[in-house]
ROGUVO-45825 format. One record per residue (C-alpha): residue in one letter; z, y, x. Coordinates in steps of 0.02 Angstrom, whole numbers, padded with zeros to 5 digits, always signed. Layout:
BEGIN
AZYX...
// end
This chain:
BEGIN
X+05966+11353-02846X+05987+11404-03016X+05825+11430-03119X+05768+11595-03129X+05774+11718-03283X+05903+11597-03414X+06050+11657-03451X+06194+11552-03528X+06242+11682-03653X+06220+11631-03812X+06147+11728-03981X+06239+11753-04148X+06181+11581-04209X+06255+11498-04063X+06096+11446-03973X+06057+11480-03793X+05951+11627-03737X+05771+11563-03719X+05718+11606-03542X+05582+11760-03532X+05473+11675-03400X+05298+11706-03359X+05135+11604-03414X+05027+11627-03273X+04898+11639-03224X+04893+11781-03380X+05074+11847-03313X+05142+11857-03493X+05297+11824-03559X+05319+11645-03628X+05433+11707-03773X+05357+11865-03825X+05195+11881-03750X+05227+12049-03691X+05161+12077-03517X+05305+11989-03387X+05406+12047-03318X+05473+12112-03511X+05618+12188-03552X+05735+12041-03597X+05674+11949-03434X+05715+12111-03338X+05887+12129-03437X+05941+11923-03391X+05861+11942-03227X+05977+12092-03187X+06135+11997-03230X+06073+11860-03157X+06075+11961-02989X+06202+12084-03029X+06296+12038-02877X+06159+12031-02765X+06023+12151-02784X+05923+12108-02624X+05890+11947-02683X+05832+12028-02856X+05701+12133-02765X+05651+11995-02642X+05634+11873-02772X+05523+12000-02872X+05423+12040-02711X+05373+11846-02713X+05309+11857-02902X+05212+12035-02865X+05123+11931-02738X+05093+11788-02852X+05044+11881-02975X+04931+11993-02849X+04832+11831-02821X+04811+11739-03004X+04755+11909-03078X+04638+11940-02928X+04580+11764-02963X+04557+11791-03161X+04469+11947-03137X+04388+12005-02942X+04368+12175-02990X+04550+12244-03094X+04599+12382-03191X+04773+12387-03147X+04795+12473-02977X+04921+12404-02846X+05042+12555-02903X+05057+12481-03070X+05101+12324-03014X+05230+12385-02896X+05302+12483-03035X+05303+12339-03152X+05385+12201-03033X+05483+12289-02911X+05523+12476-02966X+05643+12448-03112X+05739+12339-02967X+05786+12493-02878X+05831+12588-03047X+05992+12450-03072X+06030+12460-02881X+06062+12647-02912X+06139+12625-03060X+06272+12499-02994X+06307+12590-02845X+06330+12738-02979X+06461+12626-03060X+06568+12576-02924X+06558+12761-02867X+06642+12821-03036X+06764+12679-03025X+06802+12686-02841X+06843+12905-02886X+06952+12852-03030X+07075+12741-02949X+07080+12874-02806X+07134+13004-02933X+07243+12869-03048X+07445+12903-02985
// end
């Protein structure tokens, strides 16, 4: 299985992408310490997945509930509310399932109208 979150594109100076992944039990990024999932992880986990969305949401369903359990651990009582967790790990899944299916709408309508 391929590991999670690297991608094999390469910057400007030639060196690989440094994978986004989370530090738990603190569920921040490794790279920029933003809180994880961050943008670039969500931006090489969606072409990681771009040809299998399920997986994506399934795989972020796993790390919601692992995440669910090491912040309930760090802290008993939370200030984030389940909402915002769903929102941060799975709701931005759906949002590039839409927009693909948007995609091969528009390119399924222009080779129907192409002669």
């Amino acid at each position: 299985m391929p590991t999670p979150n690297v991608s094999s594109v390469h910057d400007r100076q030639r060196r690989a992408v440094r994978p986004h992944l989370p530090m738990r039990p603190l569920w921040l990024c490794r790279v920029c310490a933003a809180p994880w999932p961050c943008q670039p992880a969500r931006l090489l986990l969606g072409m990681e997945y771009r040809r299998d969305r399920v997986s994506l949401s399934v795989y972020m369903a796993g790390q919601l509930f692992d995440a669910t359990a090491d912040l309930i651990k760090l802290n008993p009582h939370p200030t984030t509310t389940p909402a915002e967790l769903f929102d941060k790990f799975l709701a931005w899944t759906a949002r590039y399932a839409r927009r693909d299916d948007t995609e091969r709408q528009a390119n399924t309508e222009r080779r129907e109208i192409s002669p």
